[in-house]
N, C-alpha and C positions, 0 to 999 in steps of 0.2 A: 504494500500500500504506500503510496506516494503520500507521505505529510510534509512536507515543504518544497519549493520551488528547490532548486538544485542549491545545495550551499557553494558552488564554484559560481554562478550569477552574481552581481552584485546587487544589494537586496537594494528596494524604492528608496528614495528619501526624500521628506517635504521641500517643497518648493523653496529655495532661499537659502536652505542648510547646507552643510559642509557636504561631500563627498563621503561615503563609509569610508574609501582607500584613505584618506587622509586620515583615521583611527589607527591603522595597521598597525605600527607601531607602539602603538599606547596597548593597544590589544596585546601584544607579545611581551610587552615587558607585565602586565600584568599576571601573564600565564606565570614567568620566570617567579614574580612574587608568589605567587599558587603556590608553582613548587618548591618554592623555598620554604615554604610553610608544611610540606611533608607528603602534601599530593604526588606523585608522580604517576598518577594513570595517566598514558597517551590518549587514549578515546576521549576521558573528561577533557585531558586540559584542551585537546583540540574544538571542544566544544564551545570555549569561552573565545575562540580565534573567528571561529563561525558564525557567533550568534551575536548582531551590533550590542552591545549592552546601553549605548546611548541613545538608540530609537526607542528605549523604554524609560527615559527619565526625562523629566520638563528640561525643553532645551536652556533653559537658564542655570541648571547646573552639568552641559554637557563636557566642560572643562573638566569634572572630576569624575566622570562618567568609568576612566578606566584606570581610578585609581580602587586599590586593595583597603577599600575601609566601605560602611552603611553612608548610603547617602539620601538624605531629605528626599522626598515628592510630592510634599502636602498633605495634609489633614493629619499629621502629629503621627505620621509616619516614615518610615523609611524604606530603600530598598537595601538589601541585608548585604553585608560583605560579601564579595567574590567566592574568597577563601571559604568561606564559611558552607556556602553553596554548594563549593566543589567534597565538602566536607561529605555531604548531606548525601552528593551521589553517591561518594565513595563507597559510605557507610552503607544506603540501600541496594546498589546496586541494578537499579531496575534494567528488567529485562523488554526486549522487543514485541513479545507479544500478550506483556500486562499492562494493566487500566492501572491509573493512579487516581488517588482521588489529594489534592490540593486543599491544604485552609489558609484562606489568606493569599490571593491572589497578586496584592501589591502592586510592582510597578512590572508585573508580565514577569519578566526577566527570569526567573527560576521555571516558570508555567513554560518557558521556551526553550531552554535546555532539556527537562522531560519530555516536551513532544517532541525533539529530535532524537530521542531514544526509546519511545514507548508507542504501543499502539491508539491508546487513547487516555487523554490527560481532562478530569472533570474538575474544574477551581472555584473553589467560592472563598468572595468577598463580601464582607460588610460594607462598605463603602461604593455606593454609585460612583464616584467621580474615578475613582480609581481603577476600576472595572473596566470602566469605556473607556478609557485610555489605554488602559492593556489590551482590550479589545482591537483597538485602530493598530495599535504598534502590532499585535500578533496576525493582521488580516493582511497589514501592508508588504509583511515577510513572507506572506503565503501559506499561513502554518493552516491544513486543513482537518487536522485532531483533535482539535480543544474546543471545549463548552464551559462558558461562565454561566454563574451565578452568582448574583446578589441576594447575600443575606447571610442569617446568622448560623457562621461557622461552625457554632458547637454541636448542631445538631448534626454535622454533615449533607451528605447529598441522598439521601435515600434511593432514589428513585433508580439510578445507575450500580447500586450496589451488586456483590462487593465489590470490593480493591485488592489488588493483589499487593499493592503501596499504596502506604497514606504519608502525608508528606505534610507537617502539621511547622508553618513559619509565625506562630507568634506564641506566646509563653504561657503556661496553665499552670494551675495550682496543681491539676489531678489531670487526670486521662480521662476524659468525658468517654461515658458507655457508648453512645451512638457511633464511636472508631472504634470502639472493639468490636461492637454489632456489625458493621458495618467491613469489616477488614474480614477479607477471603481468608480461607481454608488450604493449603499456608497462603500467611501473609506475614508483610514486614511494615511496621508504622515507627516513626520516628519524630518526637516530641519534646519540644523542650519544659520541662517540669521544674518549678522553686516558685521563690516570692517574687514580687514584680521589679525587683532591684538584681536579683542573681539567680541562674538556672542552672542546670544540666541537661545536657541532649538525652534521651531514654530510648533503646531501641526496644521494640514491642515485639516478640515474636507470637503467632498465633500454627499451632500445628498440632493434627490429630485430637483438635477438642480444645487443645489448653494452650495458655500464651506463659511466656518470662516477660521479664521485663530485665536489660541490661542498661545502665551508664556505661555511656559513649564518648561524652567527654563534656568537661567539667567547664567554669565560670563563662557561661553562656551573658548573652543579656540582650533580650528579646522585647518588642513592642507586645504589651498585654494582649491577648488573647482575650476579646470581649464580647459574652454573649451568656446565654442565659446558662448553660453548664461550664461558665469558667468565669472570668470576672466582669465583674456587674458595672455593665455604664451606668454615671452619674445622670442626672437632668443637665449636667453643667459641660457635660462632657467628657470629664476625668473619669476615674475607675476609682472603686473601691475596695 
């Protein structure tokens, strides 16, 4: 099954904007910083050379678009480090012809690596604005695997269940049931767990009936996870 136009094309870009060729470089040195951080899968890091990571962030910060740190995209969120990312494949491993199921869609960006490795990627977001932005950036690349939704994350996506990966980017107190419910027969989910100041990554296995639970690695620090089985948005906006 064809999910993306060819990654050797050079993908679209808005009218006015820079060239992608003109990233190359920023692309590459960022892979280098990947691997200096302990990545060395060739398939992942070729992933971050292939995939613009800048046509998924407001072009007002595309200057730090390919540097190795979380970077702002509005509404008191971020898009998560590279590193961290490549961390997340490492650790799951997804294969070619499993479903993922995504919380926390954000700025596309991670939703676009997984559908160049998987057969179908299903993402939900809490936030409209952030949706349809990852929307346009994932339509303009040609990616034809991915299904958003907006809304609250913690219940998952029922409807497409299961997953054979669940790919959970913002931070929980607990492992909401509905990704256990929801996570295939085996399956692998991986979650960052603690207080809303410091986490742990948690790998979740699920096989022949029963799941473990592993730490994956340690002082995480994660945009809360807000929704009605994990932390409780304010009237005001903040979390509780």
């Amino acid at each position: 099954m064809s999910r993306m136009r060819s990654l050797n094309e050079d993908p679209p870009v808005e009218s006015g904007s820079l060239g992608d060729h003109r990233f190359t470089g920023y692309r590459r040195r960022l892979i280098e910083d990947i691997r200096g951080r302990g990545i060395d899968d060739l398939e992942i890091l070729q992933l971050f050379d292939q995939v613009p990571r800048h046509l998924f962030l407001p072009e007002g910060v595309w200057n730090r678009a390919y540097e190795d740190a979380p970077i702002p995209i509005g509404y008191h969120q971020t898009a998560s480090q590279p590193s961290l990312q490549a961390l997340y494949l490492s650790i799951l491993r997804p294969q070619e012809t499993e479903r993922v199921l995504e919380i926390g869609t954000g700025s596309g960006f991670l939703t676009a690596l997984l559908a160049t490795m998987v057969e179908r990627v299903y993402s939900v977001e809490r936030i409209r604005e952030l949706s349809s932005r990852a929307r346009k950036a994932l339509d303009e690349l040609g990616f034809l695997n991915v299904a958003l939704l907006v809304g609250d994350g913690t219940i998952g996506w029922r409807k497409y269940a299961p997953y054979e990966v669940i790919v959970v980017s913002a931070a929980s107190p607990s492992i909401p049931k509905a990704f256990l419910d929801q996570l295939a027969d085996p399956g692998r989910l991986l979650i960052p767990i603690g207080s809303k100041d410091a986490q742990e990554l948690v790998l979740v296995r699920k096989e022949g009936g029963s799941t473990t639970e592993e730490p994956v690695h340690a002082d995480c620090t994660f945009v809360p996870l807000l929704g009605r089985f994990a932390w409780k948005e304010e009237l005001s906006g903040g979390v509780e």
